[in-house]
C-alpha positions in Angstrom: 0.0 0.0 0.0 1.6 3.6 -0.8 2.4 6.0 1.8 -0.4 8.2 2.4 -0.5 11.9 1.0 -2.5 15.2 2.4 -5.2 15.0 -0.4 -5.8 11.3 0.9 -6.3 12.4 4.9 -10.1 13.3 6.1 -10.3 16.8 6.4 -10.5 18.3 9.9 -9.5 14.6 11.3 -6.3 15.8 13.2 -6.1 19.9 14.0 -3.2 21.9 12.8 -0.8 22.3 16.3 -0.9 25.6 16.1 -4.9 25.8 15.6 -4.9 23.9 19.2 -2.1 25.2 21.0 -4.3 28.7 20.0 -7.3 26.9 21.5 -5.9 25.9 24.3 -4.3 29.2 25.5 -7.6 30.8 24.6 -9.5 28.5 27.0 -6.8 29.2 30.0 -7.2 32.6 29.6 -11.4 32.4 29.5 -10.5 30.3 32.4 -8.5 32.3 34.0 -10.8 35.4 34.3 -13.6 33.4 35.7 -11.4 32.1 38.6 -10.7 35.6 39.3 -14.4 36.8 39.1 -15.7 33.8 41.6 -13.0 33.2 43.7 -9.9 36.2 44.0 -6.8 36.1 43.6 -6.5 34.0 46.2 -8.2 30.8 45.3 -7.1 31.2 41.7 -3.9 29.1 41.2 -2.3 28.0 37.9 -3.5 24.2 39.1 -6.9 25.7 39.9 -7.2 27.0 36.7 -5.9 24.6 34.4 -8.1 22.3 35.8 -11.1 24.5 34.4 -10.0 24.6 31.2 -9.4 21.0 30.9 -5.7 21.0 30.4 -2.5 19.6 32.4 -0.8 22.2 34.9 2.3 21.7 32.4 0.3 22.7 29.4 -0.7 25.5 30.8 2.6 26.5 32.0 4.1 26.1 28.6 1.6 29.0 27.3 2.3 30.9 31.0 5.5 30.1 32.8 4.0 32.6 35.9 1.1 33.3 37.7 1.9 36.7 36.8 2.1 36.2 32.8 -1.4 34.3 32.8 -3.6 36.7 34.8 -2.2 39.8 33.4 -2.8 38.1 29.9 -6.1 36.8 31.0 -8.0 40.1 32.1 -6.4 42.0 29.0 -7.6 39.5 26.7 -11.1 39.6 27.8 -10.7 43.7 27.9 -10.3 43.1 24.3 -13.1 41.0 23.5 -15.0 43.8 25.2 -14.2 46.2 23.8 -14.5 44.4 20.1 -18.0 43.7 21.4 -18.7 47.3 22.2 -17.8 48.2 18.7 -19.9 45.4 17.4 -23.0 47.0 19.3 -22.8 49.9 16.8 -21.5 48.6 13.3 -22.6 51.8 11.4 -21.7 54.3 14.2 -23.9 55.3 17.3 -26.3 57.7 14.9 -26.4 60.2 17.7 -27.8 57.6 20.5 -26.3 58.9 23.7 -28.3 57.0 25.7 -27.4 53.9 24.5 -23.6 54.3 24.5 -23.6 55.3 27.8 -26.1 52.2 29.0 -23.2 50.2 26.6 -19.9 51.9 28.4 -21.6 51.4 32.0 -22.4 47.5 31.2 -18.1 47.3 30.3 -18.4 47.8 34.1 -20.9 45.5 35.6 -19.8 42.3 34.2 -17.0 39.3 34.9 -14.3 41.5 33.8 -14.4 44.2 35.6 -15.0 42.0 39.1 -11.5 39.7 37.4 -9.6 43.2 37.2 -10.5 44.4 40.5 -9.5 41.2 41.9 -6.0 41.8 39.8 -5.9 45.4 41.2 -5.7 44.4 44.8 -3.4 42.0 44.6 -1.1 44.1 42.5 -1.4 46.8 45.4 0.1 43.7 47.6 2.4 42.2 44.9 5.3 43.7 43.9 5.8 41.5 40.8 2.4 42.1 39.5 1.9 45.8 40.0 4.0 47.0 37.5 2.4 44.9 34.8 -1.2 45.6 36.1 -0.6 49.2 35.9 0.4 49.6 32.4 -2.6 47.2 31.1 -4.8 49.4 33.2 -3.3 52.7 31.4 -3.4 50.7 28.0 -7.0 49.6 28.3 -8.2 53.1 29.6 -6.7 54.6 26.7 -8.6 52.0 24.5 -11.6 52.6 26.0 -11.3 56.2 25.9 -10.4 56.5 22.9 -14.2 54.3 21.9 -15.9 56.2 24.0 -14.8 59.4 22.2 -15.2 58.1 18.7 -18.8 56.6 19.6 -20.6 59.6 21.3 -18.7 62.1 18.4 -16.7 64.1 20.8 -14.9 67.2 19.9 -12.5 67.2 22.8 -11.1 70.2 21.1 -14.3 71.3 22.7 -13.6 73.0 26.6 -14.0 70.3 29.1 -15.4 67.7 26.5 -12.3 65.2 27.3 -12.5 65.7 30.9 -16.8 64.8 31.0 -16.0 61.7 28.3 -13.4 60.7 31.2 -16.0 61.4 34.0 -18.3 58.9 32.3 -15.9 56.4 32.3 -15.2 57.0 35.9 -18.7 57.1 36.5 -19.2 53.5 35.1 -16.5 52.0 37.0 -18.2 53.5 40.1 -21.6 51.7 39.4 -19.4 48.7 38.8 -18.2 48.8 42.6 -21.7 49.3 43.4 -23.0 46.3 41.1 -20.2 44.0 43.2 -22.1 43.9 46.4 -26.3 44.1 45.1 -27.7 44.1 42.0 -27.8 48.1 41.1 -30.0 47.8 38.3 -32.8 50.0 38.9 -30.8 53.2 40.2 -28.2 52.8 37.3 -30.6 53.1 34.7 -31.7 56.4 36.0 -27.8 57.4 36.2 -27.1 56.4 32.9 -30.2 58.1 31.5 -29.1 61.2 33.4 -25.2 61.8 31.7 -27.0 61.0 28.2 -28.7 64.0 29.1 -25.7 65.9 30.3 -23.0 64.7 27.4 -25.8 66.5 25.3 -25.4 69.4 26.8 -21.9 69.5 27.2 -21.0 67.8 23.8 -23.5 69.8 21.6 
């Protein structure tokens, strides 16, 4: 019988190793972020959360030789899904819908990422090896974020104090994210994010 060529193997029968070494680092790093979000920093080992994912402690290791490299990847990973999501929400541009890019900005806040990253923040206030790398993703993703928010309610920050009331939403948000943590803040952040459309109006033009 003759040796066997790639037009005679079934299609999709083996993966490519770099499509599933991809997969895999993709599902440590989805992993990774929920550890954080349910249990800290505390309860979320490498062991803890290669078990999650499904994979050996080794395997993970090979992706993430530290603790460090896998949870500072992990939240800025999921900080870019987000914020490919929150362009997703308006394809064609926010057509002058305050409102609803506020109500968008506010929910980058109130979900599993932004309870992973605080998790990340306080031990990088207690960890000297982490802080430094926590600090610049922070700076990096608050640019990012900025720079979305800026583009999708059409600020002119050339505009007097236009930069500095896109940059008070933001802080705003993460606020009602530290409320959200404790009780479910639904009700009063609706009337909160209802109130800066209003005022981004007025201040944007």
């Amino acid at each position: 019988m003759g040796a066997v060529t790639t037009a005679d193997r079934v299609p999709g029968d083996r993966a490519p190793k770099q499509d599933r070494s991809r997969a895999t680092r993709q599902r440590l790093l989805e992993a990774a972020v929920a550890c954080l979000a349910e249990h800290g920093w505390a309860g979320s080992t490498v062991s803890v959360v290669a078990e999650r994912a499904g994979v050996s402690r080794g395997a993970a290791q090979h992706h993430f030789p530290t603790r460090e490299d896998l949870f500072t990847a992990a939240v800025e990973y999921v900080a870019e899904e987000r914020s490919t999501a929150l362009r997703a929400l308006f394809p064609d541009g926010a057509a002058g819908d305050r409102h609803a890019v506020v109500a968008a900005l506010v929910d980058l806040y109130t979900g599993p990422l932004f309870r992973a990253a605080l998790h990340l923040w306080v031990a990088a206030s207690d960890e000297e090896q982490l802080r430094p790398r926590v600090t610049e993703l922070e700076a990096r993703v608050g640019r990012e974020t900025h720079r979305i928010a800026v583009q999708l309610l059409a600020a002119d920050e050339s505009r007097p104090g236009a930069r500095e009331t896109v940059q008070g939403l933001l802080d705003m948000a993460r606020g009602l994210g530290l409320a959200n943590l404790l009780t479910d803040d639904t009700a009063r952040r609706g009337r909160v994010v209802a109130q800066w459309a209003t005022l981004l109006d007025e201040v944007l033009g």
